[in-house]
C-alpha positions as CSV (number, residue, x, y, z in Angstrom):
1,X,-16.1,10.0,-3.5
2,X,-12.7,9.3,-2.0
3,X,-11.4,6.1,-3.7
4,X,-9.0,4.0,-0.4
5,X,-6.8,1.0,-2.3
6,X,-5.5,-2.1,-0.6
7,X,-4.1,-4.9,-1.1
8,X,-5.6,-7.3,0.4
9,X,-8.5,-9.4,0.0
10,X,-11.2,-7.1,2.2
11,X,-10.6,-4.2,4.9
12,X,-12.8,-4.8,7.9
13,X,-14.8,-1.7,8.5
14,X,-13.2,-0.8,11.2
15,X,-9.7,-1.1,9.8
16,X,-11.2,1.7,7.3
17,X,-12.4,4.2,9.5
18,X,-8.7,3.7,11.4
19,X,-7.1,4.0,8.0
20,X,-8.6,6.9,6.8
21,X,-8.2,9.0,10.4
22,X,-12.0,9.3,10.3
23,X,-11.8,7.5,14.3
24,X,-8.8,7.9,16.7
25,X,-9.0,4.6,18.2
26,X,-10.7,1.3,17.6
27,X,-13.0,1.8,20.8
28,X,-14.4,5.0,18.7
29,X,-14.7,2.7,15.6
30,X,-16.7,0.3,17.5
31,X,-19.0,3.2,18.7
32,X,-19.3,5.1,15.6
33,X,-20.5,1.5,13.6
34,X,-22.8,0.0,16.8
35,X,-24.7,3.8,16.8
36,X,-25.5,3.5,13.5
37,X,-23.3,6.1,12.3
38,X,-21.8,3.8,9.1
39,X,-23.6,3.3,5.6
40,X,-22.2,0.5,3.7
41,X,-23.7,0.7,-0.1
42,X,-26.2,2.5,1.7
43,X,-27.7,0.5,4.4
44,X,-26.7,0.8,8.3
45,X,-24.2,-1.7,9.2
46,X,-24.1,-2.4,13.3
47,X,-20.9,-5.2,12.2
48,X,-17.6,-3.5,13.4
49,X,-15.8,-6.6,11.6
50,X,-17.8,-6.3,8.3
51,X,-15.7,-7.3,5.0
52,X,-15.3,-4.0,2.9
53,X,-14.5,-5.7,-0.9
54,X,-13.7,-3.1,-4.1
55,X,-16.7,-1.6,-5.4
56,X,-18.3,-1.4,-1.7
57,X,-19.0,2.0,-0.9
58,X,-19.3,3.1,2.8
59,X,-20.7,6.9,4.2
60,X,-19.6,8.1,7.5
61,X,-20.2,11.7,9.0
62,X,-21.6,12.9,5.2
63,X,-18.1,11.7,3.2
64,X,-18.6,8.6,0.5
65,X,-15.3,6.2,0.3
66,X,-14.9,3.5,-2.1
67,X,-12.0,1.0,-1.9
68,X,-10.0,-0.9,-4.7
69,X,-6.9,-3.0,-5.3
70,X,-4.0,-1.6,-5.8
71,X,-3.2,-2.0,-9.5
């Protein structure tokens, strides 16, 4: 499980999947979540704009990634 830190609040989930190179472009994003291609803490999320909080974890294309605040 890859561990992604920010430091903010949340990531939206399509900020993540930008982030971490795993879509090219935000149209992609927007595909890859409305397909039902995204597990967040294991259940499919359709919500492109979804708050992603540490200790979340989301699954995309058979990788895990958890995110928490930068210390």
């Amino acid at each position: 499980m890859k561990t992604i830190v920010i430091t903010t609040e949340y990531i939206k989930l399509q900020d993540l999947l930008k982030l971490e190179n795993l879509v090219e472009t935000g149209g992609m994003a927007k595909q890859a979540v409305q397909e039902g291609e995204v597990l967040v803490n294991g259940e499919v999320c359709l919500l492109r704009g979804k708050k992603i909080r540490p200790g979340d974890v989301v699954s995309f294309q058979g990788e895990t990634y958890t995110v928490a605040y930068a210390d």
